[in-house]
C-alpha positions in Angstrom: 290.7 -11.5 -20.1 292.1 -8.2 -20.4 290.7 -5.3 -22.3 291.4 -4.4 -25.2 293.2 -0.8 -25.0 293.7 1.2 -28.0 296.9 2.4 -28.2 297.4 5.9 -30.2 300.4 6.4 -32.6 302.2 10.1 -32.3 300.8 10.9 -35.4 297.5 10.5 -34.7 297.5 11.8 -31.4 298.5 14.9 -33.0 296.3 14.6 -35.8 293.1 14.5 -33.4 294.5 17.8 -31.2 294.4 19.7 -34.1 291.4 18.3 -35.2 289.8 19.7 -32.0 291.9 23.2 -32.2 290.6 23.6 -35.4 287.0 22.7 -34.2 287.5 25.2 -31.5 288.6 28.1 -33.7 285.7 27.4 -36.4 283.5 27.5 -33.2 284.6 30.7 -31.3 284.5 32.3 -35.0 280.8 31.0 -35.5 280.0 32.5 -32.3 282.2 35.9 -32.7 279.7 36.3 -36.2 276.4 35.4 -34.3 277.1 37.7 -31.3 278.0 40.5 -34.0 274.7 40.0 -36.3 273.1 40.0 -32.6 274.7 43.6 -31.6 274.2 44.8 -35.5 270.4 43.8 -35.6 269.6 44.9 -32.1 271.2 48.4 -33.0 268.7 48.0 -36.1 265.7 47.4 -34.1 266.5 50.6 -32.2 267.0 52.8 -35.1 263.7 51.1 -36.5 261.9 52.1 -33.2 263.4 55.8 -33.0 262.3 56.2 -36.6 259.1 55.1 -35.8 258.8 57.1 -32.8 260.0 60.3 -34.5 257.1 59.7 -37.4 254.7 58.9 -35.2 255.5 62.5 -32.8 255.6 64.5 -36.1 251.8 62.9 -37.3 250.4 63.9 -33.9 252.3 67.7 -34.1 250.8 67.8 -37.3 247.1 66.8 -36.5 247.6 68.8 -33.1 248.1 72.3 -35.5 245.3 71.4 -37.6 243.2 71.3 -34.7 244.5 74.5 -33.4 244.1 76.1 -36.9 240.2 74.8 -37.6 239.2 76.0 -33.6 240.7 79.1 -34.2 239.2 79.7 -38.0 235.8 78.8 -36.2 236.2 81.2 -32.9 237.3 83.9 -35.6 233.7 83.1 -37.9 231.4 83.2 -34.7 233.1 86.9 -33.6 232.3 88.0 -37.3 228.8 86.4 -36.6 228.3 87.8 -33.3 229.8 91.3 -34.3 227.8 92.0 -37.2 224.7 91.2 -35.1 225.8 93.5 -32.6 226.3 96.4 -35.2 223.2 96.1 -36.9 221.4 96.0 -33.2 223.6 99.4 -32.6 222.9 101.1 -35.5 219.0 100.0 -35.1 219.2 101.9 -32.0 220.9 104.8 -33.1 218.0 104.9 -35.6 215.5 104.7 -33.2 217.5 107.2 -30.9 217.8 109.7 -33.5 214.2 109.2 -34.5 212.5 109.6 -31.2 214.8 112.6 -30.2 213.5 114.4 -33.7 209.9 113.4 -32.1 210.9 114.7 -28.7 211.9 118.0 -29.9 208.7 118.8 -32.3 205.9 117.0 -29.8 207.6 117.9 -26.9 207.4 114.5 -25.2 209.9 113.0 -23.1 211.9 109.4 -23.3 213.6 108.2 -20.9 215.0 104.7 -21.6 217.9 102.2 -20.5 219.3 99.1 -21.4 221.3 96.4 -19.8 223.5 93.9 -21.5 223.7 90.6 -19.4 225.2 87.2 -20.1 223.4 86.6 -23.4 220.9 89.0 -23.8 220.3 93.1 -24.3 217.6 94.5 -22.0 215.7 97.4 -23.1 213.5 99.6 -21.2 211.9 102.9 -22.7 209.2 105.1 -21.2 207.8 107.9 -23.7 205.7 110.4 -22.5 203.7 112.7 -24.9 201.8 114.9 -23.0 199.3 113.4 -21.0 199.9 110.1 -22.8 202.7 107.6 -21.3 203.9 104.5 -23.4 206.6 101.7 -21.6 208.8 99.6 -23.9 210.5 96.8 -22.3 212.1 94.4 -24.3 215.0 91.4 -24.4 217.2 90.6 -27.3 218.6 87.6 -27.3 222.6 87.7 -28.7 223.8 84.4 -30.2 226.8 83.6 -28.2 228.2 80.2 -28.0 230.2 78.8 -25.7 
């Protein structure tokens, strides 16, 4: 017995090569669209990520120059603070200055004082001598300084 071979006619040889031309073109055009939407929505994704990127930098600039701005509003309130203290201690002891060197020229007495400011603190030291009588005045004032 001898097998049965199938023998092809011219026009159907011809029909199935461009059959499977065809189905060759329709495939290398199916892939030519996929590889493009590939490159199109890769370049997407990268825009999307620069974009993101670029929003994200300009939030933290943002919050970084608020931050600046509140530190530096609040160094600016505690050197009011810390200066009007300080002048009202000054003129206090210009007061007191003027006072005792009205006292020293109609008793005749004698002060002698001096004062230190350290780190966070103003040290006073007075002696005042009227006549045979001698009175010492030592005293520390704390300044509010923060760190």
């Amino acid at each position: 017995m001898e097998p049965k071979v199938k023998t092809r006619t011219k026009e159907e040889a011809v029909v199935l090569l461009q059959a499977w031309w065809r189905g060759t073109l329709v495939r290398r055009t199916l892939l030519h669209a996929a590889l493009s939407a590939w490159v199109i929505q890769s370049w997407w994704r990268q825009k999307l990520a620069r974009e993101r990127e670029r929003r994200r930098r300009a939030a933290l600039e943002f919050f970084a120059q608020q931050e600046r701005a509140a530190v530096r509003l609040q160094a600016w309130v505690r050197m009011w603070r810390i200066r009007r203290r300080y002048c009202r201690l000054l003129s206090a002891a210009r007061i007191i200055q003027a006072y005792w060197r009205w006292r020293n020229c109609h008793t005749r007495g004698l002060i002698q004082g001096h004062y230190e400011l350290k780190e966070k603190q103003l040290n006073l030291q007075l002696e005042i001598s009227l006549g045979a009588q001698a009175c010492r005045v030592t005293q520390s004032v704390p300044l509010p300084i923060k760190e």
